[in-house]
N, C-alpha and C positions, 0 to 999 in steps of 0.2 A: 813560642811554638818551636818545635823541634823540626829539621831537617825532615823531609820524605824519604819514607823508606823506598827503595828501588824493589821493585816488585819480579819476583825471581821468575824464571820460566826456562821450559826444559828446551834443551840446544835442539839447535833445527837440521834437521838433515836433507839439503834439497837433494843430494843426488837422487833415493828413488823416487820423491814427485817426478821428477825429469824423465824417468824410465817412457811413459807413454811420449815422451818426446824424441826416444832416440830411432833414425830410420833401419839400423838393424834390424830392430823389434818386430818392423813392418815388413822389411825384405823377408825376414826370416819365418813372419808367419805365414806371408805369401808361399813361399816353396816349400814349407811343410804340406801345407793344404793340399796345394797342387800333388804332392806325393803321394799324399793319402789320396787321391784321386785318382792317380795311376794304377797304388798297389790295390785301393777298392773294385776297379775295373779289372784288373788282368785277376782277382782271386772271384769273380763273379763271371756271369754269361755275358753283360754290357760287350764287354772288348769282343768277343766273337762275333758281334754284332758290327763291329768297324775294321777289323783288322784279321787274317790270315793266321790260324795258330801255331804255325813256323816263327814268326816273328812276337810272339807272348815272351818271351825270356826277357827280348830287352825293354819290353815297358816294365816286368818285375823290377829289372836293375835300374832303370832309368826313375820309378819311384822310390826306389830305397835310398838313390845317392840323390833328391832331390830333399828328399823326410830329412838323410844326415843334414845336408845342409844347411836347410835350415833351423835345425836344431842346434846348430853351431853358432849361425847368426843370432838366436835367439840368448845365446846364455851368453852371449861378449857381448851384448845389450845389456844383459842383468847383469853381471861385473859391473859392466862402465855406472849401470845407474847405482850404484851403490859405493861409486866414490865421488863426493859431488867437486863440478869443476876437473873430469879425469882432465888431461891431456887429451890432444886429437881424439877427443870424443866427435862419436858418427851424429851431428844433432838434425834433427827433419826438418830440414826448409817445406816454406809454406804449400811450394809448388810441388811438393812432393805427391802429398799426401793424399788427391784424390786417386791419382795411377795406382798407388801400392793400395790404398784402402780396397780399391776396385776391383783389383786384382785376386784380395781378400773373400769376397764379396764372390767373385762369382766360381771361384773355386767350391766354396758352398752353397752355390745355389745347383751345382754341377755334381754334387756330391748328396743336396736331397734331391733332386729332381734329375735322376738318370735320364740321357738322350735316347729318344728313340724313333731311330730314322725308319721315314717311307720306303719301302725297297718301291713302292712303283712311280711314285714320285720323283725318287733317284731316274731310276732306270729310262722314266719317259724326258727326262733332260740328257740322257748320255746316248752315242752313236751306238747301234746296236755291233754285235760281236760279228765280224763278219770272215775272220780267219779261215781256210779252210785246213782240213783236216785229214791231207792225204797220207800221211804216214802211220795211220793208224795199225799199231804190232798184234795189237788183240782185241776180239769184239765178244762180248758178253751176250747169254742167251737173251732171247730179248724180255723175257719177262723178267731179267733180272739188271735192266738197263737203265740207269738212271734219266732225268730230262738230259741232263747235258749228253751220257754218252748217246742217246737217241740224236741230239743235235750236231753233234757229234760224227755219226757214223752216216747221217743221211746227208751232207755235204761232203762224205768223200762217195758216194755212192752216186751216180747221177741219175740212176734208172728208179722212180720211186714207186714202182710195180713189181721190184723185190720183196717188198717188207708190207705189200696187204695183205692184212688177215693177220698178223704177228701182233701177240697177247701185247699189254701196255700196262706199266703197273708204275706210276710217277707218282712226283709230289712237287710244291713250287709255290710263288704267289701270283695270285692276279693280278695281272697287268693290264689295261684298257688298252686299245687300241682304235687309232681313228680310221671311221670308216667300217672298222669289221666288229666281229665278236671280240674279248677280249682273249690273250691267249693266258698259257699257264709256263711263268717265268722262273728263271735264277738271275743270282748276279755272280758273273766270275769276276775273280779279283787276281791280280797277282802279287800285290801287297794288301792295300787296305781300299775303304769307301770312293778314296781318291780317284782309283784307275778301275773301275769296276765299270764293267758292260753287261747288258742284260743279254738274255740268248731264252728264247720263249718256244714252246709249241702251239701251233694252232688245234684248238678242237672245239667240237661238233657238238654244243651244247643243249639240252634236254628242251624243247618248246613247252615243256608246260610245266616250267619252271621260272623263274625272274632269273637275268641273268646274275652271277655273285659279283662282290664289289668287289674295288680296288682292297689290293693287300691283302686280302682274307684267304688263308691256309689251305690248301688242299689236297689229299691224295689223289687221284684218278685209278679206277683200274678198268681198263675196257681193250678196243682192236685199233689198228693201224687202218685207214679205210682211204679211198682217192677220191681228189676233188678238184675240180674244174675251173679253174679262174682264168681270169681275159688273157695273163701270162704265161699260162699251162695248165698243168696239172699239180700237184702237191697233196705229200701225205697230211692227214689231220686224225687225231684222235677222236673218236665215238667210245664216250666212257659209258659202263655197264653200271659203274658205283660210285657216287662224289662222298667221298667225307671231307668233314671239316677237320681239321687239325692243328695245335698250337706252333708257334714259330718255333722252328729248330734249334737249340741251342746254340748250335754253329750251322748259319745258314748259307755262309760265304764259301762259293765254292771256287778250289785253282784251274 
């Protein structure tokens, strides 16, 4: 009988098997994602929803040089796995890989599933706004006063028997409040979600109506009216018309 033939087979190339092994791949698709999370948010209404629109430029830049990035880390992964055995190749130890997969992982779940925070859930865990507002240079008529300049101008004012009867024509979310009716709020920010205080009005809700819930959108237009409490007096709103209304694009006010 004759010798075995050696049975041919085509040359193996392990370097790109290896590619899913190398941790660039994973750094690198980690801060793509993340990028595309940035530049998803600031080209959408999300960011106005956490952040002050003074400060949108640098989450633009902060996700485009996050996208270069890793787009960088991603293709010196694909080099390296396409020579097998490089040199100082980047290889994934074991303990890497749940953090970077994770990482993966919730940049997309953060990119299908937009945040969307409680404004009165916020606001009932933060110290209310208690600044006052004596330098006030200019005051707007008042039917054309927003909630905050109404909150605004009635703690630099101390007499609040100037502004009964003065028209009211707001917008804000409901806020509960323990103990009373709920008022109708904002959230000022001077950056973002972080440093954000609520600053509410009190008003004088319809009795043959339920009261509205937390969160839910409102205009008001009605009169400034006085009202009695064990502390004093204070102004409250008696609105004439509640609409319901969707959340404002940009609800964060400075």
């Amino acid at each position: 009988m004759g010798e075995p033939v050696a049975r041919l087979t085509p040359p193996h190339r392990p370097g790109w098997g290896d590619l899913p092994r190398r941790a660039a791949l994973w750094r690198g698709l980690g801060l793509g994602l993340w990028g595309l999370v940035l530049l998803q948010s600031a080209a959408s209404d999300r960011l106005a929803l956490l952040l002050r629109e003074v400060f949108h430029p640098l989450v633009w830049l902060a996700g485009a040089l996050l996208l270069l990035l890793g787009v960088l880390q991603m293709a010196q992964a694909w080099r390296q796995g396409g020579k097998a055995g490089a040199p100082g190749a980047d290889r994934l130890r074991r303990n890497q890989l749940p953090g970077l997969l994770g990482t993966a992982v919730l940049a997309l779940l953060v990119l299908a599933v937009p945040p969307n925070p409680s404004f009165a859930d916020l606001a009932g865990q933060r110290p209310r706004d208690t600044t006052s507002e004596e330098g006030l240079s200019f005051v707007l008529p008042p039917a054309q006063r927003s909630l905050t300049d109404w909150v605004r101008l009635l703690r630099s004012q101390p007499d609040p028997r100037l502004f009964v009867g003065d028209p009211v024509r707001i917008s804000g979310f409901v806020l509960p409040m323990e103990g009373e009716p709920p008022q109708l709020a904002r959230l000022l920010v001077r950056c973002c979600l972080a440093d954000a205080t609520p600053v509410g009005m009190p008003v004088r809700w319809p009795t043959t109506s339920p009261l509205p819930r937390a969160d839910q959108w409102l205009a008001l237009e009605g009169r400034m009216a006085l009202e009695s409490k064990p502390g004093g007096e204070r102004l409250v709103v008696v609105p004439t018309q509640i609409r319901e209304i969707p959340r404002p694009a940009r609800p964060l006010e400075p």
